[in-house]
N, C-alpha and C positions, 0 to 999 in steps of 0.2 A: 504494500500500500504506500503510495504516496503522500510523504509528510506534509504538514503547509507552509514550508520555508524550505532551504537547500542549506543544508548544513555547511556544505562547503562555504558557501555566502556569509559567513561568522563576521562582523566587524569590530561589536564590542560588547563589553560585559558590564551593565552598571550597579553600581554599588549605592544604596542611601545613608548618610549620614548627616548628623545633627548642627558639627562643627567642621565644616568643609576647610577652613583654617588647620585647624587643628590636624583634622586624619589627612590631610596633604602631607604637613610635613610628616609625619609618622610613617607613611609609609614611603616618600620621598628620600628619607633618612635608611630604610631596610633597603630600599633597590637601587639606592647610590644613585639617584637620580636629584633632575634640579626640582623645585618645586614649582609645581605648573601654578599660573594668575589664574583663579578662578573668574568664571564671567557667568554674562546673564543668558537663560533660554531667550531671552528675548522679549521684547515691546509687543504687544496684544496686536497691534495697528499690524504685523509681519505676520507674527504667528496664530494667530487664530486658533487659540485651543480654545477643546471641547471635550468636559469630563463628563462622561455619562451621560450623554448626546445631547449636552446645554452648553452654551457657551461659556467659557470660564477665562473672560481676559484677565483674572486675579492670580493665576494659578500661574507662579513661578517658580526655577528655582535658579541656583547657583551650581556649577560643573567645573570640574577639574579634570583633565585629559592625562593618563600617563601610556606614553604610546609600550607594549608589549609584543615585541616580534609582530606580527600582520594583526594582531587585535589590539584592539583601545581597551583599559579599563580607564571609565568614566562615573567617577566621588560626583554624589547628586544631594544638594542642600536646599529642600524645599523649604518655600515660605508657607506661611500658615491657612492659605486660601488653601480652600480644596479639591483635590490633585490626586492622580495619582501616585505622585510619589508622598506626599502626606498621608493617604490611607495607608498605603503601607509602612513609613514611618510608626505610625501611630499603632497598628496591630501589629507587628512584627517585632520593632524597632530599625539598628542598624542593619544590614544584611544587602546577599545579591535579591535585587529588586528584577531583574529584567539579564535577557542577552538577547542586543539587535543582529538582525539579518536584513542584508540589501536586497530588495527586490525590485524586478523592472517593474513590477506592476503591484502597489498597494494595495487597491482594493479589489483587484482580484483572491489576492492573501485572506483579505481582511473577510472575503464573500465565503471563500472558501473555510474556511473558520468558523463561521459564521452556520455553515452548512450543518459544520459535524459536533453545532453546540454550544460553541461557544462565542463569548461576545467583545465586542470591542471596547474597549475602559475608557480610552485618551486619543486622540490626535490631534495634530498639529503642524506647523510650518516651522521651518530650523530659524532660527533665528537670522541664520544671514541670508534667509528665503527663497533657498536655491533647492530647496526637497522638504520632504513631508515626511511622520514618523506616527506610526497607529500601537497605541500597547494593546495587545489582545490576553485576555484573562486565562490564562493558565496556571495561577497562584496553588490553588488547590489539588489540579493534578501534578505538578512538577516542583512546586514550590517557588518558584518566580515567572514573571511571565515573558511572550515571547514580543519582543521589540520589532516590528518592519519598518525598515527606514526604504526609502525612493528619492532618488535623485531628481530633479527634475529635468527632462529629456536634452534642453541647452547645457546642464550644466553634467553630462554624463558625459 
């Protein structure tokens, strides 16, 4: 059976945490690396997120990049609007929240998912508005869920 993502297509693993300051350097400090400048998901007016199929221009957070052989892991420091990386914060705590996969085509992913039950949590435009990223709810079966990120066709 065909999965609903391509494993091969792995780009990054993201992690939530509280004090994105903080757990940069920490783990900056373990893999002898520099510590990345966290920045913003982005201004509502670009990204256009929707939690739970409302719009949610509140729903930010704060990211820190540490590039790993061909995958990202990506420290994710939400604000307190509600997000999905706030619910999981808040029921989980710290932990792997998500692992994205590239797709040429999102919501075909997102339909196909969709299909065999499950539902779409979050989506949104990247900040620097060149792709779009859907979290689909897989918490329960796998324990974090699955990230599809798409580039937009200019910028592939």
């Amino acid at each position: 059976m065909k999965g609903i993502v391509d494993p091969e297509r792995i780009v990054s693993i993201g992690y939530v945490v509280r004090d994105i300051e903080a757990s940069s350097r920490r783990l900056a400090a373990m893999l002898g690396s520099e510590v990345p400048q966290p920045v913003s998901s982005g201004e509502a007016s670009v990204t256009h997120v929707e939690y739970m199929g409302a719009a949610a221009p509140e729903a930010v957070c704060r990211m820190a990049f540490f590039r790993m052989g061909s995958v990202k892991l990506e420290l994710i420091e939400p604000n307190e609007a509600p997000s999905v990386w706030r619910d999981f914060l808040e029921r989980r705590g710290e932990g792997v929240i998500e692992i994205a996969f590239m797709s040429d085509d999102a919501d075909a992913v997102v339909a196909d998912a969709e299909k065999r039950g499950m539902r779409l949590l979050q989506k949104g435009i990247f900040r620097g508005g060149n792709g779009r990223y859907a979290y689909i709810d897989t918490l329960d079966e796998i324990g974090f869920y699955i990230e599809v990120l798409e580039m937009f066709k200019e910028n592939r």
